[in-house]
N, C-alpha and C positions, 0 to 999 in steps of 0.2 A: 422502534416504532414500525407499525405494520401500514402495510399502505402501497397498492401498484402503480400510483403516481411518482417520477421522481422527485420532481420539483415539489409538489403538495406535502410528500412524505418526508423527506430533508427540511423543510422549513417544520412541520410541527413539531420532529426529533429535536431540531436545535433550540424551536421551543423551551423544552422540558431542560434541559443543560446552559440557559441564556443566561441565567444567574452566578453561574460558575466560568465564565470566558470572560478572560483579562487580555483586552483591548481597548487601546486610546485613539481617538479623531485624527491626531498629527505623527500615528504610525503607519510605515509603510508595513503590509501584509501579504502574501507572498502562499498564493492557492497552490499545492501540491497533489496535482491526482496521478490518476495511473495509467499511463499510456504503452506498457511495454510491447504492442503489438500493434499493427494495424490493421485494427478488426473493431468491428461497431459493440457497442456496449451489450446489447444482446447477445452475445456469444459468451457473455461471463467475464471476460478478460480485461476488458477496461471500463474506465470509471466515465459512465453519464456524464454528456455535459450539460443538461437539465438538473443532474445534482450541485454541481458546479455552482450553475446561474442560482439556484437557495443560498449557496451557500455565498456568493456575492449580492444577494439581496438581503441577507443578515448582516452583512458589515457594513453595506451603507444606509439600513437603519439604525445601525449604531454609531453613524457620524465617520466610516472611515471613505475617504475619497482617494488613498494610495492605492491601490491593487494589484498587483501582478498575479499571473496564474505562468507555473514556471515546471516543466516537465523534459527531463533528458531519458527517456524508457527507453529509443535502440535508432539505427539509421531511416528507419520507417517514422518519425515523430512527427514530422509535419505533416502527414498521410495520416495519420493517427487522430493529428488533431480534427481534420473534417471528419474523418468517419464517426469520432465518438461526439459530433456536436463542438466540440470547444472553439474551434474557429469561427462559429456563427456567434457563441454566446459573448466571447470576446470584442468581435467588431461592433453587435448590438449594444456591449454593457459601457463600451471604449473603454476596455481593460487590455494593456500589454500582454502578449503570449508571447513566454520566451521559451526555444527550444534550446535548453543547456548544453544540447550536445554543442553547440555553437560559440556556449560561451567563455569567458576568461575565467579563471580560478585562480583560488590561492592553497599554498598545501598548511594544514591546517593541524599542528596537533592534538592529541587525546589525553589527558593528564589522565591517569589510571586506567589507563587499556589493559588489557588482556593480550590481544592478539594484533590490533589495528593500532599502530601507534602515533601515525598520520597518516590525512589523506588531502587530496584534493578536490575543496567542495567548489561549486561553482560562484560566481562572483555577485551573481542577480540572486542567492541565496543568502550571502554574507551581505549583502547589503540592505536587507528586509530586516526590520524590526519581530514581526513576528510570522509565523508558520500554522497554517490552517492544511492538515493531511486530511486527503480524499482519497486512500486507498481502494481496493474491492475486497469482497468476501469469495477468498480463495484457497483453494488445497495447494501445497505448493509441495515440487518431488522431492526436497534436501530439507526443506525446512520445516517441514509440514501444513504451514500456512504461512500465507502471505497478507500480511493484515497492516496498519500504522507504522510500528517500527521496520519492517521488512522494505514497504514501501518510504524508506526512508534514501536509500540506495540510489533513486533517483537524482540526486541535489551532487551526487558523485560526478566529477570530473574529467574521468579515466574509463581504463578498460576496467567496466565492473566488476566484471566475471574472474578477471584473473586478478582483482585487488581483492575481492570478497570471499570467494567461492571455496578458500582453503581456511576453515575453521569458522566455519559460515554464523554461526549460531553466536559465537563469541566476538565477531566482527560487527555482527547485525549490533547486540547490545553496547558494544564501542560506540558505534557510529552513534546510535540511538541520545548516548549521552550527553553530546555536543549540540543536542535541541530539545527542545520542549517547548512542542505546538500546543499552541493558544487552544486549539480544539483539532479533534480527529473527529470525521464523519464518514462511516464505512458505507457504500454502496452497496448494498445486499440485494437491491433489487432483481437482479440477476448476478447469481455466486458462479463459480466453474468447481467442478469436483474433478480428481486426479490429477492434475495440473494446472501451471500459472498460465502456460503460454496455449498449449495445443488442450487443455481441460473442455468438458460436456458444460453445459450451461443447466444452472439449478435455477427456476423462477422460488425464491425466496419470498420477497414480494417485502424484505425489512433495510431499516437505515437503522444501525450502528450511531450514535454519538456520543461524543462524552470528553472531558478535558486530559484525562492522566491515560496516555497512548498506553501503559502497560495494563490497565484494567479494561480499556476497550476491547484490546486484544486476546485477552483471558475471554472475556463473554461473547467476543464475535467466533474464537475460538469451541468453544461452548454451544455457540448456536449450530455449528455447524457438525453437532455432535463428537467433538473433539475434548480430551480430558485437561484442560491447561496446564493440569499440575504433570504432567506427558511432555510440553513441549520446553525442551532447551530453552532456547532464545527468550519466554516470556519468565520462565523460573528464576534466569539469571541477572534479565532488568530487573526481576523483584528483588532480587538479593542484593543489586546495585543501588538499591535504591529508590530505583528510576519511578514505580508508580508499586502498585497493589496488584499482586496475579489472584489473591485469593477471594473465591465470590462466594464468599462467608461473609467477606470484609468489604463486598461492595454492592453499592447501595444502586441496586438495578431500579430505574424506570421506567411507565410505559407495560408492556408486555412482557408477562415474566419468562422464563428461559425459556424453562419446559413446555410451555406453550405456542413457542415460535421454532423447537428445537428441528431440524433435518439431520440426517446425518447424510453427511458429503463423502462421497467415494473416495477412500484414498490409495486403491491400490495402484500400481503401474498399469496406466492403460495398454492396451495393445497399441496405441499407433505409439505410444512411446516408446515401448517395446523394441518396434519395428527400427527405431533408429540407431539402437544398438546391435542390432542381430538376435538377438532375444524371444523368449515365448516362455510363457507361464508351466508351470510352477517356479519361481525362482530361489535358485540356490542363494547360501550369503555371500559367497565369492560373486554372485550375477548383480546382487546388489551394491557390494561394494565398488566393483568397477563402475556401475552407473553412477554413484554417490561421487567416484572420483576424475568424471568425466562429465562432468553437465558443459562444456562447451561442444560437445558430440551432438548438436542438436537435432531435431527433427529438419530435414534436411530440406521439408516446405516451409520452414518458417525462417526468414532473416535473420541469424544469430544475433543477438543486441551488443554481444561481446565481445564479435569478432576484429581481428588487427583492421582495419583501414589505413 
């Protein structure tokens, strides 16, 4: 859905997808956005809390009065939640905001993993009936994007980075298995091209929705001129099963690809660069060591993954 309002644009999106979202009155629901940084939604990186407030105005016109809105993104999360809005939208809606880094867990396993064969999800996650993802529309440096199932990461209990980041693509789909959100609604409003954290901010001006996270993520993927049948992580939920990568096979609404398409930078920026010792042209030894070093962060931003 095309649209520079967040709120306006999130409620018509979800519109068009309202007859496909399985949700009951005496379920508790459990808002997942994306908060991995402490920086305001305009900068690309985190998720509107104007999207947010749509998308808790669609569930209590559908009779749901449980709500949580529950984000563990890095030590910055409470900082996170004012800057992107979610602290105001929360005390106005008197909706709980839990910061997961805080909370209990249980470790949880994966019956047919791959690579992840348990983990520890957080408790105010296992306790929700169902999962409503709020990711952003993002270039991401390992994964290529970070869209619904990527932003799934969050609801983890632990050091992310060192439970995730080694077979990244085949963990993300693990993890991915052990949910299936009621609805995913991508914030596109503002996307970040070359990175999740330290990324340039793309005004998109679209909202992503739709109920099966792996076909959202194929066409949010698409939107941002990216080839889906390209990326790991969405090929291999198709093959698990998990939803539909091919947009042959999926039934777009609203505005068709081609006509909302960008294409988002995705080479390594220079300031990412920078945090390696690095500078362009990159060799595949310069790329591998970066691929096998993403706790090497940018050394301005608070590692989300770092020991405490």
């Amino acid at each position: 859905m095309k649209g520079s309002d967040p709120f306006e644009t999130t409620s018509r999106a979800i519109e068009l997808v309202r007859g496909d979202v399985v949700v009951q009155p005496d379920e508790r629901v459990l808002i997942k956005p994306n908060c991995v940084r402490p920086v305001a939604p305009e900068t690309g990186v985190t998720t509107d809390g104007k999207v947010v407030d749509a998308v808790i105005g669609f569930l209590l016109e559908s009779g749901i009065r449980d709500i949580v809105i529950a984000e563990g993104g890095n030590p910055g999360t409470e900082k996170a939640f004012r800057l992107t809005g979610l602290t105001e939208v929360a005390e106005r809606r008197g909706v709980p905001l839990v910061n997961l880094n805080e909370d209990e867990w249980e470790e949880v396993p994966i019956p047919g993993a791959s690579a992840l064969e348990k983990v520890r999800i957080a408790r105010t996650v296992l306790d929700s009936d169902r999962i409503i993802n709020v990711p952003k529309l993002k270039i991401h440096h390992m994964a290529q994007v970070t869209l619904s199932m990527k932003n799934l990461m969050g609801v983890i209990a632990d050091n992310r980075g060192r439970v995730m980041h080694d077979c990244l693509d085949e963990k993300i789909v693990d993890l991915a298995s052990l949910f299936r959100p009621a609805l995913n609604v991508v914030d596109g409003i503002v996307g970040a091209e070359l990175d999740e954290v330290v990324g340039e901010p793309v005004q998109s001006n679209l909202i992503i929705a739709g109920v099966d996270m792996v076909s959202v993520d194929a066409v949010s993927a698409a939107v941002m001129g990216l080839d889906p049948d390209d990326i790991r992580h969405i090929q291999m939920a198709a093959e698990r099963g998990l939803g539909v990568a091919r947009l042959d096979r999926i039934d777009v609404v609203g505005e068709p690809i081609a006509s909302v398409r960008t294409r988002f930078r995705t080479e390594y920026s220079d300031r990412k660069l920078e945090t390696y010792g690095l500078k362009k042209p990159l060799s595949e030894k310069d790329v591998a060591m970066m691929n096998a070093s993403f706790a090497n962060r940018d050394p301005r931003v608070d590692d989300p993954y770092r020991e405490t």
